[in-house]
N, C-alpha and C positions, 0 to 999 in steps of 0.2 A: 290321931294318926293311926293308921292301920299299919302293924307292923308284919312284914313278908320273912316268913321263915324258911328258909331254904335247907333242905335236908343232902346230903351226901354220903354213899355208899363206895367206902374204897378196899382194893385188891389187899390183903392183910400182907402187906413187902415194902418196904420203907420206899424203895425207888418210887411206890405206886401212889403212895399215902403221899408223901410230900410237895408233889404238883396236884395234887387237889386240895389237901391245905392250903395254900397257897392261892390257888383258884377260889377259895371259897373267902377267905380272907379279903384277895382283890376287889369281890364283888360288895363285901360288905366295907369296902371302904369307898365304894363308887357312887353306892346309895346308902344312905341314912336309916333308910325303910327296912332293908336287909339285915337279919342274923341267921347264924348258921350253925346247923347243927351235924358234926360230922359223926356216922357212926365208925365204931371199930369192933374189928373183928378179929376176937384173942386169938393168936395160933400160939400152940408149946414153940420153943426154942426161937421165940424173935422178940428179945428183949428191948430193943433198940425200938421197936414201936410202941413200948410204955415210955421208956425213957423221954421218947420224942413227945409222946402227946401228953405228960403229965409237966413238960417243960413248958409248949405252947398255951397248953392250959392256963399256966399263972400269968401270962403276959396277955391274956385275951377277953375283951369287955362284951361283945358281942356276938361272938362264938364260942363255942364248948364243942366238948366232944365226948360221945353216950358208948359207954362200952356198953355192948351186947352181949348177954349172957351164954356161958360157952356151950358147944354142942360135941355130941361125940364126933371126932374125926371120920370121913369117910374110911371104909375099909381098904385095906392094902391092892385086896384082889378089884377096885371098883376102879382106879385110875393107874395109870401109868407115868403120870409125868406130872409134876406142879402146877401143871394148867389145871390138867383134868381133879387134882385136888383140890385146888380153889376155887375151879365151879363146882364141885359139888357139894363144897363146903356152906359155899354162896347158898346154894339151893335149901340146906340143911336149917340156915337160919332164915327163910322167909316169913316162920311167923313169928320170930322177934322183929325182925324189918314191919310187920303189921304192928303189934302193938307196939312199937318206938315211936310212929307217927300218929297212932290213935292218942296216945298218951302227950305227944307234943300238941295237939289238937286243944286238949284239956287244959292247958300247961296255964295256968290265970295271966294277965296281963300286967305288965310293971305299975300301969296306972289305971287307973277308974276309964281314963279319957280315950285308954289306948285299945285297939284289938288286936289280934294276932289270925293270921291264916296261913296255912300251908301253900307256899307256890312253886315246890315243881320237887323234884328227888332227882339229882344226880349220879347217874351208875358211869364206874369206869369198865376200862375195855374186857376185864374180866367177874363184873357184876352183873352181868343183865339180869341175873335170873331175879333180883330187884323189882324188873320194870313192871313184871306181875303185880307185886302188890300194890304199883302205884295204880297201875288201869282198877285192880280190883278197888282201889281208893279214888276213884277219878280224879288222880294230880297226875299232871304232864311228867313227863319225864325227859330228861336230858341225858346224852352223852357226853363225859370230859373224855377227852382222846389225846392221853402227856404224851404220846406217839409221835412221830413227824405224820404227815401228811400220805407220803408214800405209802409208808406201814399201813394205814388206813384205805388206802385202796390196796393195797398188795392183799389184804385181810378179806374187802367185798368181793375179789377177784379170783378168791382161790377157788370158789367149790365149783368156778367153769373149767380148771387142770387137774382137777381130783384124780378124775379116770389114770390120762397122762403120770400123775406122779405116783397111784397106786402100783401101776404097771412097770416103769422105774426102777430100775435095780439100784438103789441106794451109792453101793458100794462100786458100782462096777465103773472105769476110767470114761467111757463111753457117756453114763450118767453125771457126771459131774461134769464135763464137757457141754453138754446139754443146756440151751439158755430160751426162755419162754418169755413173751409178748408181755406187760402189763402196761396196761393206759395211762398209772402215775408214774411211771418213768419211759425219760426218753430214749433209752436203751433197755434193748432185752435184756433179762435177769437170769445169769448165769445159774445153774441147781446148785454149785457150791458155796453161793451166799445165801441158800435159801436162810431159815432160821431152822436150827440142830430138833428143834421142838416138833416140826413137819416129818422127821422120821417115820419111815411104817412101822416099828414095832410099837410107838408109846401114844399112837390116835392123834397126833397132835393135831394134823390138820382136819380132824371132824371136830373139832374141839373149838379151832378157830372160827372153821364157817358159821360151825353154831351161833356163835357169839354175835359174828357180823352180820348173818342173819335178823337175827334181833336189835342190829342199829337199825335197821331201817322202822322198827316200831316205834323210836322216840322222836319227841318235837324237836331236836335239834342237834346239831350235833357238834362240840366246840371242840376245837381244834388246837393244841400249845405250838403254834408253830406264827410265820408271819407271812403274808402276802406278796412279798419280796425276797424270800426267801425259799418258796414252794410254790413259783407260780402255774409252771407244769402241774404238776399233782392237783394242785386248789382248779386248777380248770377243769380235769380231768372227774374230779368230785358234783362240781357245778352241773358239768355235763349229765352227770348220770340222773335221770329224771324220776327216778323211784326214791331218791334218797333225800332225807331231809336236809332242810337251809344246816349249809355247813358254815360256821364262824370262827375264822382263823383269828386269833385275839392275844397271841404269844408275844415276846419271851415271858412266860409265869414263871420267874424265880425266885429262889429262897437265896437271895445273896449273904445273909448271917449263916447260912448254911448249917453243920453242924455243931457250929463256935457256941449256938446258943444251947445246945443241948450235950455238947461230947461227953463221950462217957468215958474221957480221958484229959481232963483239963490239964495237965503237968505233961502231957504229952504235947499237947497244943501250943501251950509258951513254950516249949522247946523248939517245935518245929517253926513258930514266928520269928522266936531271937536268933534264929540260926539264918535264917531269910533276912533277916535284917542285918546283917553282917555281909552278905552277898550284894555283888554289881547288880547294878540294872542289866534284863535280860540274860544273865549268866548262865540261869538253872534250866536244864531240861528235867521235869516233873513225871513221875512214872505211875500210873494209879489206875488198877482196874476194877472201882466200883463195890456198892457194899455188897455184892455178891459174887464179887472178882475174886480168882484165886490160880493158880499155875501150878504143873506140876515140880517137883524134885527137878527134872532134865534141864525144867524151860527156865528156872528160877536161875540156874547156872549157868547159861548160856546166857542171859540177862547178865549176870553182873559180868563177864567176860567180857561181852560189848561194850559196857558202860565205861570198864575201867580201860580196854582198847579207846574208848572217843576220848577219854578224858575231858570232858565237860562236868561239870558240877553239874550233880543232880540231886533230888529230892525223890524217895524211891519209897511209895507206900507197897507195901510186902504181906500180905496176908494167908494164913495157912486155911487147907482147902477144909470145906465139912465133913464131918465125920458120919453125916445120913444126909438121904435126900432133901427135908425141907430144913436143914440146919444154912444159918449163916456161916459163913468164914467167920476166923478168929483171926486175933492178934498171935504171932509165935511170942513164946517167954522167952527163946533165943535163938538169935538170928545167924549163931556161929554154926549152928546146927544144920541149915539151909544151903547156907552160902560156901562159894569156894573157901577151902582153908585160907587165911587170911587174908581174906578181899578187904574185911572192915580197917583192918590197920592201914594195910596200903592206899584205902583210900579216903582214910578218916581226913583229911585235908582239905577234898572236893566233892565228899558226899553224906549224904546223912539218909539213912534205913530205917523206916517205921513201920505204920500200924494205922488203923485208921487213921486219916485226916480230914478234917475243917475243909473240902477242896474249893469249895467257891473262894473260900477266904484267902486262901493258897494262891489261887490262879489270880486271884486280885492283886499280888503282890506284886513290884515292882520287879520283883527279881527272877520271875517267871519268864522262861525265853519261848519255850517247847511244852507242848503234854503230850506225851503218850499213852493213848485212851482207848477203852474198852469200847468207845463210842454208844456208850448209852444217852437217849436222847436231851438229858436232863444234862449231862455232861457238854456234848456240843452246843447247847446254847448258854451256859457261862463261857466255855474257851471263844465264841464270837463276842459275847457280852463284854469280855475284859481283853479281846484282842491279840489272844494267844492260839497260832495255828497248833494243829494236833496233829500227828502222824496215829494211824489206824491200825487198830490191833482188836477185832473185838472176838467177843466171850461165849456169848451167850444172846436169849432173847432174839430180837431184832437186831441186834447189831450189828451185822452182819451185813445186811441192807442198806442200815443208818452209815456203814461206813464205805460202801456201795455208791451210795447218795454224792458222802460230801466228796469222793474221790474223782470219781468218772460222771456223775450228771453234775456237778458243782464246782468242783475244781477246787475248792475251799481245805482240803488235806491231801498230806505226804502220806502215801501208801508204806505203809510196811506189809500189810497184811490185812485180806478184804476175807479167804476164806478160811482163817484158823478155827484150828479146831485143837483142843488141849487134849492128850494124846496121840495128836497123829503127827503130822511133820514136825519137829522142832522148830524154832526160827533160830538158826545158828548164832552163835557171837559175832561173826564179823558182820553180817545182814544188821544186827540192832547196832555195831557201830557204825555204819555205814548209814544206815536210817537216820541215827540221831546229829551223825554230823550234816547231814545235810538237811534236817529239821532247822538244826540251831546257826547253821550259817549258809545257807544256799538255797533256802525256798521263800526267794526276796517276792518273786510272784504273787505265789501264795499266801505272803504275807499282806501283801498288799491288797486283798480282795478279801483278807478276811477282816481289815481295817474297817476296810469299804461297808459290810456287810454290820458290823458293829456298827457302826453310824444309823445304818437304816431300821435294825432291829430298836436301840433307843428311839429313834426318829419315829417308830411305827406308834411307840406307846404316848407319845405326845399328843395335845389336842387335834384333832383333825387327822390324826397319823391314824393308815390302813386298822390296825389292832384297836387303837381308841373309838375309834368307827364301828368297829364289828361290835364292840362290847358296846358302846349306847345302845346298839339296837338289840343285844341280849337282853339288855335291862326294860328298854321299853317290849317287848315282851312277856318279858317276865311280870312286869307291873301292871300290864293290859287288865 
């Protein structure tokens, strides 16, 4: 039997790493044929992507993952922004990305009977510079896009508004006002959801088109999302005739989430036996992401609202980084944050942490509500486990993603489509006002996001839209 080795190039960010893990996993559990070899790419200060891949590592038979030897960092004066670091980080390691596949090339076979060949390198949305050494190695290349749908044409579509949003005054009330055409949504795109990263000062959007630029050079281009759930946008992709066969083959999730890796297990049986003492549907859940953080202002005006709604909640709390490519922390104490005595008063109906397990979380019975950054990985567990989410996002895309599920979806309660952490606060009575009508007055919403649960399971079923798309990944891939 010839065995197909499948290589993967992912964004050194755990949000990025994990739906292609996952992705690479799915495939080698689809076919027999398939192993996978994910590369990683060391960055100083992101611990949590050792933790995570030397965890996946010991539970995995036919996938590994090859750390790539580290390179000097791009210079300070060379980017501006985390994009512009991790492409040119990406760029920096292309001739390890050459001898990691030359060398997998060589790699002997497990048995006399068996061969091994390279069939294809998967770059994500910010690996292209990748796809070089595949052309220069004639192996196909693929796009994994953990994106929704949208994003991925908002991404093709930008460098026809360039002009437009160079010209832009950023800041001025007029500019933000300002709302522009795109093909994957059915409503024009207000400028104040654009994504923070599109700024004139930090290049962000020559950085993007770049990028999508270079989808259009690979054989494919997979999509984490589902055909029932992005039918606008997946039309609107189909439509475009320069672009490759798009395969929408989602929800890819990591439901052990990060139970199987935490880097806080006594943390985790806390936050389980405390959920486990909680009604069904009681708790509104507050969590903004491994890269989520708030400032001093908004962190008080949060527990002001929370302890106004009086609902039990579950409130992961994270302190912001101390440099640009740092992760958030955990605080050592939380009295330090918080209104003077908020924890006593509300030690009854709430519980304050640190990272959490959140797929495992939201699976819990006792989950009513999320309050989410809305990163893409996030809205597809809260449909996954049937828990609507009011929007609040951060960073990134999300801004868009929360755009999406608000006004083209109707699938979330808006708190907030264009925050931005420093500029308006969202007052305490606003997050009480939100959360109470999250946790008992958005029966609608509730009900469509049930709906929508059903057809995401339903897609990954035999014959289901996503089981569909991915046979016909594979029978390509195996051609």
């Amino acid at each position: 039997m010839t065995r197909i080795e499948l290589v993967f190039i992912a964004t050194p960010a755990i949000g990025n790493l994990v739906p292609v893990v996952e992705f690479a996993n799915l495939l080698t559990k689809q076919d027999p044929r398939f192993s996978a070899t994910v590369l990683i790419i060391t960055v100083p200060h992101r611990p949590l992507i050792t933790t995570y891949s030397n965890s996946i590592s010991s539970s995995s038979t036919n996938f590994r993952f090859l750390h790539l030897p580290t390179v000097d960092p791009p210079a300070p004066d060379q980017y501006q922004s985390n994009v512009g670091f991790f492409s040119l980080l990406v760029e920096k390691q292309k001739h390890h990305v050459k001898h990691a596949l030359i060398d997998l090339t060589k790699t002997e076979s497990p048995s006399d009977s068996d061969s091994v060949q390279l069939g294809a390198l998967f770059v994500d949305m910010f690996t292209t510079a990748a796809i070089d050494v595949a052309a220069e190695l004639n192996l196909p290349s693929y796009l994994f896009f953990a994106s929704p749908a949208t994003f991925l044409g908002f991404t093709l579509h930008l460098s026809q508004i360039e002009t437009e949003l160079t010209e832009s005054k950023t800041e001025s009330t007029e500019s933000k006002t300002e709302s522009f055409p795109f093909p994957c949504f059915k409503n024009s795109l207000p400028r104040s959801v654009f994504p923070k990263l599109l700024s004139n000062e930090n290049n962000g959007s020559s950085w993007i088109s770049h990028h999508a630029r270079r989808y259009r050079e690979t054989k494919g281009i997979i999509v984490n999302t589902i055909e029932e759930l992005e039918p606008h946008a997946l039309e609107s992709l189909h439509m475009d005739s320069q672009l490759p066969r798009v395969y929408p083959i989602g929800p890819v999730l990591d439901l052990d989430g990060s139970a199987r890796w935490d880097p806080n297990p006594v943390q985790y049986k806390r936050i389980m036996e405390w959920l486990d003492m909680q009604a069904k549907s009681s708790v509104v859940f507050l969590c903004f992401g491994s890269m989520g953080s708030l400032s001093a202002g908004q962190v008080a005006q949060i527990a002001i609202g929370l302890e106004q709604a009086g609902f039990r909640f579950l409130w992961a709390l994270r302190e912001p980084p101390k440099a640009q490519l740092e992760d958030p922390k955990d605080y050592t104490n939380y009295s330090n944050i918080l209104p003077d005595g908020f924890l006593e008063r509300t030690a009854e109906i709430g519980l304050v942490c640190g990272w959490v397990p959140q797929a495992k979380v939201l699976a819990h019975k006792a989950i009513g509500g999320f309050v989410s950054h809305c990163g893409w990985n996030s809205i597809l567990e809260s449909l996954w486990y049937e828990v609507p989410i009011a929007t609040w996002p951060i960073y990134a895309e999300q801004h868009l993603n929360a755009f999406e599920m608000v006004k083209e979806l109707g699938l979330a309660v808006e708190i907030r489509l264009d925050y931005r952490d420093g500029g308006d606060l969202v007052k305490g009575e606003e997050v009480e006002r939100c959360v109470r009508y999250l946790m008992n007055g958005c029966d609608e919403i509730r009900s469509k996001v049930k709906e929508m649960s059903e057809k995401c399971k339903g897609s990954l079923m035999k014959n289901g839209s996503s089981y569909v798309n991915l046979v016909s990944l594979i029978e390509e891939l195996t051609s």
